[in-house]
ZAMARGU-4260 file (C-alpha; in steps of 0.2 Angstrom, whole numbers, plus 5000, padded with zeros to 4 digits):
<rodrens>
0) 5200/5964/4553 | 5209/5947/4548 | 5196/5939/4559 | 5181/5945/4550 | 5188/5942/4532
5) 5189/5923/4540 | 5171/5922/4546 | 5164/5933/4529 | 5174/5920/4516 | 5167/5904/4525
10) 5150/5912/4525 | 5149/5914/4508 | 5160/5901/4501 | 5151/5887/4510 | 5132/5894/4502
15) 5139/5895/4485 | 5147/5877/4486 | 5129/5872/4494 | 5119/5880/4480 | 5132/5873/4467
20) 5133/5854/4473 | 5114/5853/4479 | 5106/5848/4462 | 5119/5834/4460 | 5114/5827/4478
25) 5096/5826/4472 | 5103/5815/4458 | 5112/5807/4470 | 5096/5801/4481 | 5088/5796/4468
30) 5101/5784/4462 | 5102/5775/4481 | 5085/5776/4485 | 5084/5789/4500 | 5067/5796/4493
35) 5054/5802/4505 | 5035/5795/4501 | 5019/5803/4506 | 5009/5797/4516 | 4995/5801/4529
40) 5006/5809/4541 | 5017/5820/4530 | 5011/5836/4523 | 5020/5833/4505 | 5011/5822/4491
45) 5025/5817/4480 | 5041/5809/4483 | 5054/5818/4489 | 5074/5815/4488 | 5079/5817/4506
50) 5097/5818/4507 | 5100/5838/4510 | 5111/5833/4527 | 5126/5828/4512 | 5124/5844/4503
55) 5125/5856/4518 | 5140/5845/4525 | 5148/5843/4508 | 5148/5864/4509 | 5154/5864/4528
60) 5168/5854/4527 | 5173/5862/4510 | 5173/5879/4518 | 5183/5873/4535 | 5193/5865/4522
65) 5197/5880/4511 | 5199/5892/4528 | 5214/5880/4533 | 5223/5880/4517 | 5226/5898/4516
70) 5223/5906/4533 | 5228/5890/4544 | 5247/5897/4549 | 5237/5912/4553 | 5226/5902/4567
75) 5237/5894/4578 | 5225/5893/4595 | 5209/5893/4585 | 5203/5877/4594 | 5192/5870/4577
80) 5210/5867/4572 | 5215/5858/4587 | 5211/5839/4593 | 5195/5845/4605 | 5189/5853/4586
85) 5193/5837/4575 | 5186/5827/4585 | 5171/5836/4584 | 5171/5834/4564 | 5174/5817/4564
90) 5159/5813/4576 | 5150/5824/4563 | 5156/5815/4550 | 5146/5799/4557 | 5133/5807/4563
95) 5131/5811/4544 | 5134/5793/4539 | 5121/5788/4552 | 5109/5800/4544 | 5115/5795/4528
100) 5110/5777/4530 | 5094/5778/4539 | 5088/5790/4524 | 5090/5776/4511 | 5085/5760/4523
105) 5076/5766/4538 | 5084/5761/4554 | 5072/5757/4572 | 5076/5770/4583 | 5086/5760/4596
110) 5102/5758/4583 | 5101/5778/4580 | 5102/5782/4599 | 5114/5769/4602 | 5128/5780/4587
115) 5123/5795/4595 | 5126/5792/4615 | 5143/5784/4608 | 5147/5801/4599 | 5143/5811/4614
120) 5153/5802/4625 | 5167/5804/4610 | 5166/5825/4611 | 5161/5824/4630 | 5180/5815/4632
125) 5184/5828/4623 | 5180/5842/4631 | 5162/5848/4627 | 5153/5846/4641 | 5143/5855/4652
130) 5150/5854/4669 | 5143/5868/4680 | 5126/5872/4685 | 5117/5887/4695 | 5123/5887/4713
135) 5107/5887/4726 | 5113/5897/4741 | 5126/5909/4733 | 5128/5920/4715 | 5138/5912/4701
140) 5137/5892/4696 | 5142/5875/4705 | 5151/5861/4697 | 5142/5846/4693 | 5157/5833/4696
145) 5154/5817/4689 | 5137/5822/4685 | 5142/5834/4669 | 5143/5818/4661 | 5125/5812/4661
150) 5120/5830/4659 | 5131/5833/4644 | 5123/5817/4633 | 5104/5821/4638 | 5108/5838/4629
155) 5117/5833/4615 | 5106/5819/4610 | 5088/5827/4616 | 5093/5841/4603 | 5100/5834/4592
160) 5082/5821/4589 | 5073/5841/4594 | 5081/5845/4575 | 5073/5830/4568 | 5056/5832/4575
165) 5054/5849/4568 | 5058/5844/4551 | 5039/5843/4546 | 5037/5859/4534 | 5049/5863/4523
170) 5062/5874/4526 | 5057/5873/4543 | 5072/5863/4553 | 5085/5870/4539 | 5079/5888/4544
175) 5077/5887/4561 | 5095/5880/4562 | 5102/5895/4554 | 5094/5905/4565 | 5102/5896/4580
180) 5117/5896/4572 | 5116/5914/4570 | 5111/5918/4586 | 5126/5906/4594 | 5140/5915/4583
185) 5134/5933/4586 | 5136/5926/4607 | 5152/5920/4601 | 5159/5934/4593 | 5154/5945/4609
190) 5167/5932/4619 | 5180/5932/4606 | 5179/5913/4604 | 5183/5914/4585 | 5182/5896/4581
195) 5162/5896/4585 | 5161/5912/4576 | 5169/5903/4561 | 5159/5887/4562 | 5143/5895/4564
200) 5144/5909/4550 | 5151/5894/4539 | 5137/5882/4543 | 5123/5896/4543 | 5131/5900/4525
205) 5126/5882/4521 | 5109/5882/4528 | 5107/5899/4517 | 5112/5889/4501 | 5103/5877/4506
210) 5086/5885/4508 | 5085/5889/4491 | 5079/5872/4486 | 5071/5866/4501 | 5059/5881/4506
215) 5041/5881/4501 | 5038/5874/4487 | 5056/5860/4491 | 5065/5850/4478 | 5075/5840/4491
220) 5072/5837/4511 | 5086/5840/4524 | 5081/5819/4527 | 5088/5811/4542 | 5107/5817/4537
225) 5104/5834/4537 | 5094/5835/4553 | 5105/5824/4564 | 5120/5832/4559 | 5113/5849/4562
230) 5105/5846/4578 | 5122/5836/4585 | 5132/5852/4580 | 5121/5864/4588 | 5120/5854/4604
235) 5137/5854/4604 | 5142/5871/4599 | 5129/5879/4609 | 5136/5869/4625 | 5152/5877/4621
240) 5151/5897/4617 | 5137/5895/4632 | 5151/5887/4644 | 5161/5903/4640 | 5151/5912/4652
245) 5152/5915/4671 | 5133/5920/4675 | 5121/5909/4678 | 5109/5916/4664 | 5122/5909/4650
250) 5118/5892/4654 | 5100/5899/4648 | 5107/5902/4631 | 5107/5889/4620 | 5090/5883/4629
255) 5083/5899/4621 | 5096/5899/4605 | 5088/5881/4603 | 5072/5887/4610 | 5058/5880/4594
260) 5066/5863/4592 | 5067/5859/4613 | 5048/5869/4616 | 5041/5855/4603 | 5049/5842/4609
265) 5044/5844/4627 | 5028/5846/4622 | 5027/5833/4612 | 5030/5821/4627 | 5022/5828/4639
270) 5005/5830/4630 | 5008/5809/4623 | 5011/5805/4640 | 4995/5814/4647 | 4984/5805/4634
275) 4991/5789/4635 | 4994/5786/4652 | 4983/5800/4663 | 4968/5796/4652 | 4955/5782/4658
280) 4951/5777/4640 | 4969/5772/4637 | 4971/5762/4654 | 4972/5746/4641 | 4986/5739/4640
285) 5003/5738/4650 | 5010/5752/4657 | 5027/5750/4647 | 5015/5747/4630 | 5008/5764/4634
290) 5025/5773/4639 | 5029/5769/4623 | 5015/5781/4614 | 5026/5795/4620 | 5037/5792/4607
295) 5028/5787/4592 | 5026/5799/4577 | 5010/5810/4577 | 5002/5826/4566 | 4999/5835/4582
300) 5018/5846/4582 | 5017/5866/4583 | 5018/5867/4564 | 5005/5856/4563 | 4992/5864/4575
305) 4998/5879/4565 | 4994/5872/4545 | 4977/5866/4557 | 4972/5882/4561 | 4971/5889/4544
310) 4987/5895/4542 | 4997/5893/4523 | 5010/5881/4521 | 5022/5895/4521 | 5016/5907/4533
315) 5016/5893/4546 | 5034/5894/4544 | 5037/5910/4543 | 5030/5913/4560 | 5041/5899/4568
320) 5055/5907/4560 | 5047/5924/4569 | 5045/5914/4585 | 5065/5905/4584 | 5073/5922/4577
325) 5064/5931/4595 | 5072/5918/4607 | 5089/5919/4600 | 5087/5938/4602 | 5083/5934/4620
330) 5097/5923/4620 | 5107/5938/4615 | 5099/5952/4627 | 5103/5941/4643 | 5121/5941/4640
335) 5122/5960/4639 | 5111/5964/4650 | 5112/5963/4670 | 5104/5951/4681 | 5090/5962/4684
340) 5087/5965/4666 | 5090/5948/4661 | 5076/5942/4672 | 5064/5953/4665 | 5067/5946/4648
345) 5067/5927/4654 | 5051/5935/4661 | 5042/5943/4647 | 5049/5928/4638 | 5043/5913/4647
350) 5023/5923/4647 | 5025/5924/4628 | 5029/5905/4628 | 5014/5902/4641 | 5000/5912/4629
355) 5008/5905/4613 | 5006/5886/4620 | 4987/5890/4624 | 4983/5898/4606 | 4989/5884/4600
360) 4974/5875/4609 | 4980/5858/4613 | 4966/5847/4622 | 4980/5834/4631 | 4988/5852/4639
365) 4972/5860/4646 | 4976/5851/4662 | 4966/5862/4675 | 4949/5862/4662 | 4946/5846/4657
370) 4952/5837/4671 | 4967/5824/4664 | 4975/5825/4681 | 4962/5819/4690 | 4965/5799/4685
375) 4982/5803/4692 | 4974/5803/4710 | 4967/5784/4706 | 4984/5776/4706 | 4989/5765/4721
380) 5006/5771/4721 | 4998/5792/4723 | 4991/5785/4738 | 5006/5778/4747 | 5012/5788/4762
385) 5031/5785/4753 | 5025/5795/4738 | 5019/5811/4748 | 5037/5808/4756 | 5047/5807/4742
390) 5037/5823/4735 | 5038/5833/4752 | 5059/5830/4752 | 5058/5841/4734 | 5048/5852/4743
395) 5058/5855/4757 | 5074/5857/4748 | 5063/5869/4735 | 5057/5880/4749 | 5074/5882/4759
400) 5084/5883/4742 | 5071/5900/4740 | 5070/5906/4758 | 5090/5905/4759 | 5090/5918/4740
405) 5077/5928/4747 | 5082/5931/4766 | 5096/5944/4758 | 5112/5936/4767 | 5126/5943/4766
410) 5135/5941/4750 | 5153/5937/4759 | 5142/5921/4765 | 5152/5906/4755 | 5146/5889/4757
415) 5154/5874/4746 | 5148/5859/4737 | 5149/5850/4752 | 5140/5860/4763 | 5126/5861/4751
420) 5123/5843/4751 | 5124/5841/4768 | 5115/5857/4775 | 5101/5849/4762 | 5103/5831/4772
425) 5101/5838/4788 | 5086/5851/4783 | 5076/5836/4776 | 5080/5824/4788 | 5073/5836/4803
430) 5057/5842/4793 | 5053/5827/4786 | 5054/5819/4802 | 5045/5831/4811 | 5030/5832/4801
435) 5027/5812/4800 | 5027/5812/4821 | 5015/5828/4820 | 5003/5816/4808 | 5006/5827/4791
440) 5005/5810/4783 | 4988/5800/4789 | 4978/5810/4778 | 4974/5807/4759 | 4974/5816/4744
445) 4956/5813/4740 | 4947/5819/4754 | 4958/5833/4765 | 4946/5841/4777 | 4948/5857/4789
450) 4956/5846/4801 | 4969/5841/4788 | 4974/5855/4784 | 4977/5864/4803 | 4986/5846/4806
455) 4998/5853/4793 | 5000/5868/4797 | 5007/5863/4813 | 5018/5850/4808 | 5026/5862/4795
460) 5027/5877/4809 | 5035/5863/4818 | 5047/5856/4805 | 5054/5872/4803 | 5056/5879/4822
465) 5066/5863/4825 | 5075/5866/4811 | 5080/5884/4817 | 5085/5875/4834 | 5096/5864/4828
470) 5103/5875/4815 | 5109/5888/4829 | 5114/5873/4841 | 5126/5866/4829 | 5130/5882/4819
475) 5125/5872/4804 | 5119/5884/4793 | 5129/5899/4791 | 5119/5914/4795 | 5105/5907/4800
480) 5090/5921/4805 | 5072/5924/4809 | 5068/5930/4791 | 5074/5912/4783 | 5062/5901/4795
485) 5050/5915/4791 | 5051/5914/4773 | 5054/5893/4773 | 5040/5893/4783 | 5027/5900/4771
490) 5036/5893/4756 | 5035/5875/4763 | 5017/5877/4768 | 5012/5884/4751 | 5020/5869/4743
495) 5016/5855/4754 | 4997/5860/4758 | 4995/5864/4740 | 4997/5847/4735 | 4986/5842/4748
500) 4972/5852/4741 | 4975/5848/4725 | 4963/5835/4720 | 4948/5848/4727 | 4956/5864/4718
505) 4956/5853/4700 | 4940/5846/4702 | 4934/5862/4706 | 4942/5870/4692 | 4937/5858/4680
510) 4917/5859/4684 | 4912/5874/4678 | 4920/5865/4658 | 4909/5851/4659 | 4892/5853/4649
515) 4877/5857/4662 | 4865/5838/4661 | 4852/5834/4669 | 4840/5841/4680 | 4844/5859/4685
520) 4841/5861/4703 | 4843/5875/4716 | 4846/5873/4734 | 4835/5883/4748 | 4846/5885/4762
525) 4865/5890/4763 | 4870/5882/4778 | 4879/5867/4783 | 4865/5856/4776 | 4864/5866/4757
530) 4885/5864/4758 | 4883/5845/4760 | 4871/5844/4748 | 4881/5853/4734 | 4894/5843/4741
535) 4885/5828/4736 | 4880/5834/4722 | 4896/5841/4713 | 4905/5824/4718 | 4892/5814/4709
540) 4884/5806/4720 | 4867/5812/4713 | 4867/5810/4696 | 4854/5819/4683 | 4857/5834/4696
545) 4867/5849/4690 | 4865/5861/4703 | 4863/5882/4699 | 4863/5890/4717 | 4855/5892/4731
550) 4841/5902/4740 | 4842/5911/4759 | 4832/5923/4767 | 4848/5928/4774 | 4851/5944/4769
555) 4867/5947/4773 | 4871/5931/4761 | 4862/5937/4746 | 4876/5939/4731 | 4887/5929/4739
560) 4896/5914/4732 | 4897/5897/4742 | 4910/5883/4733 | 4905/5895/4717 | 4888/5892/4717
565) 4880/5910/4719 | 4866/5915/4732 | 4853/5923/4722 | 4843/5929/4736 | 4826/5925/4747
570) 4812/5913/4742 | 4802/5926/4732 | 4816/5926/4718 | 4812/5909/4715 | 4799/5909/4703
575) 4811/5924/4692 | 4823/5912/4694 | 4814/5896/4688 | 4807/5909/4671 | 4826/5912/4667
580) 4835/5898/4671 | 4824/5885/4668 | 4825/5876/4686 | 4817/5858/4687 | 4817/5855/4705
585) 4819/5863/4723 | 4830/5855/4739 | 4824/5862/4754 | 4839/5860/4765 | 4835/5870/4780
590) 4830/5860/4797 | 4818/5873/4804 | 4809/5884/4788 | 4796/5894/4794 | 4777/5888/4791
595) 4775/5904/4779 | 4789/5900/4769 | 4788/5884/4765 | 4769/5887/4759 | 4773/5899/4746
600) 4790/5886/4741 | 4775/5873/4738 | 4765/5882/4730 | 4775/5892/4717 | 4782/5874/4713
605) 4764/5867/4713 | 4761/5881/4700 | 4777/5880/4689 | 4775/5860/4689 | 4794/5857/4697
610) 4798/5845/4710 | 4799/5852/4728 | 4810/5838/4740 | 4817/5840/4758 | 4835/5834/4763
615) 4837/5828/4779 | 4852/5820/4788 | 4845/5808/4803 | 4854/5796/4815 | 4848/5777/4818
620) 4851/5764/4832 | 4854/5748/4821 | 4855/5731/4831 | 4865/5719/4822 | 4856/5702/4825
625) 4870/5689/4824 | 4881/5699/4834 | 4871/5710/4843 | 4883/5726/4843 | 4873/5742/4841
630) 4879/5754/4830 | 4873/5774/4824 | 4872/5776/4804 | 4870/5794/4797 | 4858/5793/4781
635) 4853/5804/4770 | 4836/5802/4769 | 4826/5808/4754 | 4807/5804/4751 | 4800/5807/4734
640) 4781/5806/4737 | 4776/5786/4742 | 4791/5781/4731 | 4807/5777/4739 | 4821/5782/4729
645) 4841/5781/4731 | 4847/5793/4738 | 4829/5798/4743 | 4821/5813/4746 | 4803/5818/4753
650) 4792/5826/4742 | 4782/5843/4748 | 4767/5844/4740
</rodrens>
């Protein structure tokens, strides 16, 4: 009972203290200058005082303040009283004074990150710190070792800059943050770690106060101050309530309690990154120079596409507040649900995020359609045998990582941080090897054939039966069975002849986007020859050609589908299908037509006023005259009437 009169009085104490001392900071902003103008980027058109971050902390600090004095003998372990918790407020205290600064003068961005990895190594030293991660071969988490450090200060500074890029609309960041808040402290509560409970419900109290002025229409803006010090208390208090927890699924919950903030922040940089350095028109420029981009202010943020769309200034953030107020509802269900449960939800979850992402129609992130990847395949270093190397180690670790889950070993089985590493080792060593001596890596990623691809095959099925042998030779790996080569077999395959065929698959995917130009051609013929000669054509190596289909007298082919293209049927469709679909021209790709045929082929294109060509593929002996070395050319030889043309084409008239 004593516990919830503590949490209840700092709630309310720290909004009335926000609403009563708010007004004055508005004064107070004025007087030093930390005013926010409008410009073309912002969606506000009159200045703004921008010091918010001192009224919420002015309210925060009060209430922990006020909690101390009276209840403080009555908290002996709470650890917010304790040297891991005033640590923690002193780093928040400059973080404020870092905010507080930039608000009135603005600061370049490599000072800011500079404070805040100092004051996440201050509260990692501390204690905070995120120091276990999910184990790949058995259930419950793995320690990180030396590399909790590294990990601990991405977090805390990725989110606490995730705050300050949301903080476009108002009363956007301020709400978002109590809900996360919220979401944290309830989690909290349910692992009776009182301090969180506390400084949540206090600093949620503040963001309550707080919103009346700042949501839509706002008098004052969270500013820098406000935004920093939130996002670097929720990176850090998050860390810790979720750090509580034995399941691997807690490490999901401040990912999903913080959900909004770190969604628009990755797709922030991924979608800059795609257009400044994926795109051809932006190859200008140094690399570094267009890196760079990725980081520079834009009006292309989720509340942005949002207001875009047509939604109100205010209804854009209530559905964000919708959308945050959901994931920290997940966040909530995967710590009392069980593992079966809990994967349903990150399930249902992570389709929502997928669908929501594509309403919100961003051009750079339509990958598959409109083909960004494929400049990606131009670089010099995609086409090094070391890179398909490097990408085929993550795949084999990816693939035996899943087949070792998946092969349902024993649970008893226990295999320590160092038998990870070196079970791993030895796994990549073996495969990798075996599949460079079995030729998995002369081929290219523009142009896999057949061939390439059976080549593959066996240098995986290989890769993994040595793997087996060796495995049960040197009892390496525990447990070894039938089932996990099996499953690492298919897994590894997927993987590494996926990326093989992955320049064909998005070129593929990309076509049927691009707007139909030129002349609309159909192919008689669905054999090797009309395959080549899509081929060809698809690959633009016949421009002003946008072939429709093909024609066979074939009937068992009729209705079928080569590369996409669709077989309408025989020869007599053609001239319903030159009424309907408005086709210009005719290939005739088939060596040995019938005399019959290809009369009526010339004289319904004789009649319709189309062109009516035949492709051929022939074999020359070519004498080179200074050396005198005799050589066989394959051409494609097309003759358009008496008029060569290139590539060329015969004319049937």
């Amino acid at each position: 009972m004593l516990e919830k009169i503590f949490i209840v009085t700092g709630f309310v104490a720290s909004g009335l203290i926000v609403l009563a001392v708010t007004p004055w900071v508005m004064k107070l902003a004025g007087a030093v200058g930390a005013i926010d103008l409008p410009d073309e980027r912002k969606v506000h058109k009159r200045p703004m005082p921008r010091l918010g971050g001192v009224a919420i902390a002015i309210g925060f600090f009060s209430s922990i303040g006020l909690i101390w004095i009276f209840w403080g003998s009555a908290l002996p372990d709470i650890w917010i009283f304790q040297s891991d918790g005033i640590v923690l407020f002193v780093a928040l205290l400059f973080v404020l004074g870092l905010g507080f600064w930039d608000d009135r003068a603005a600061m370049g961005p490599g000072g800011k990150f500079v404070v805040q990895f100092l004051l996440a190594t201050a509260v990692y030293l501390a204690g905070f710190r995120i120091s276990s991660v999910t184990h790949p071969f058995e259930p419950g988490l793995m320690n990180l070792g030396f590399f909790d450090y590294p990990v601990t200060v991405v977090w805390i500074v990725g989110v606490t800059n995730a705050i300050n890029l949301i903080d476009g609309l108002d009363g956007l960041a301020s709400g978002v943050a109590c809900i996360a808040s919220l979401t944290i402290g309830t989690i909290a509560f349910m692992s009776d770690d009182l301090g969180t409970v506390i400084i949540a419900a206090v600093l949620a109290g503040s963001l309550l106060g707080f919103l009346r002025y700042n949501f839509n229409p706002a008098r004052i803006f969270l500013g820098d101050s406000g935004s920093l010090f939130l996002g670097f208390f929720l990176a850090v208090v998050s860390m810790r309530s979720s750090t509580k927890g034995s399941s691997a699924f807690a490490l999901l919950v401040p990912l999903l309690a913080l959900g909004l903030p770190i969604m628009d922040t990755l797709l922030s940089m991924i979608r800059r990154f795609l257009s400044s350095v994926l795109r051809q028109e932006s190859s200008s420029g140094s690399t570094l120079r267009r890196l760079r981009t990725v980081f520079l202010p834009d009006r292309s943020h989720i509340h942005h596409k949002l207001i875009a769309q047509g939604l109100s200034h205010r209804t854009s953030v209530v559905v964000l507040y919708t959308v945050s107020l959901t994931l920290g509802i997940g966040a909530f269900l995967i710590t009392v649900v069980n593992s079966f449960e809990a994967s349903l939800v990150l399930g249902v979850i992570a389709v929502a995020i997928v669908v929501g992402v594509r309403q919100l129609r961003y051009r750079e992130m339509s990958l598959l359609r409109n083909g960004t990847l494929l400049p990606f395949y131009e670089f010099d270093l995609v086409n090094r045998r070391m890179f398909l190397v490097f990408l085929d180690v993550g795949f084999v670790v990816a693939a035996f990582t899943a087949a070792f889950h998946l092969a349902d070993f024993d649970s008893a089985v226990s295999v320590s941080n160092k038998d990870v590493v070196r079970i791993l080792g030895v796994v990549c060593g073996l495969q990798i090897l075996s599949m460079h001596l079995l030729g998995a890596y002369k081929g290219t990623l523009r142009q896999p054939g057949v061939g390439d691809a059976l080549r593959i095959t066996k240098a995986v099925a290989v890769a993994v039966v040595m793997t087996g042998i060796i495995g049960v030779w040197t009892e390496l790996i525990p447990s070894l069975t039938w089932r996990l080569l099996v499953l690492d077999f298919y897994i590894l395959l997927t993987l590494v002849l996926g990326l093989r065929l992955s320049f064909r698959v998005l070129r593929h995917i990309a076509r049927p986007h691009e707007a139909p130009v030129g002349r609309r051609t159909i192919i008689y013929g669905a054999g090797i020859n009309g395959r080549l000669m899509l081929e060809k054509m698809l690959s633009g190596g016949m421009p002003g050609v946008h072939p429709v289909g093909f024609l066979d007298d074939d009937p068992n082919l009729e209705r079928r589908t080569l590369n996409g293209h669709p077989v309408y049927g025989g020869h007599w469709r053609l001239e319903l299908l030159i009424n309907r679909m408005g086709i210009n021209e005719i290939f005739i790709t088939t060596e040995n037509i019938k005399p019959e045929i290809l009369k009526r082929l010339r004289s319904t294109a004789v009649r319709k006023g189309i062109s009516l060509k035949r492709f051929t593929i022939q074999s020359e002996e070519t004498i080179h005259e200074s050396a005198h070395s005799v050589r066989s050319v394959a051409n494609f030889e097309m003759n358009h009437g008496t008029k060569k043309e290139h590539p060329t084409s015969r004319a049937l008239r």
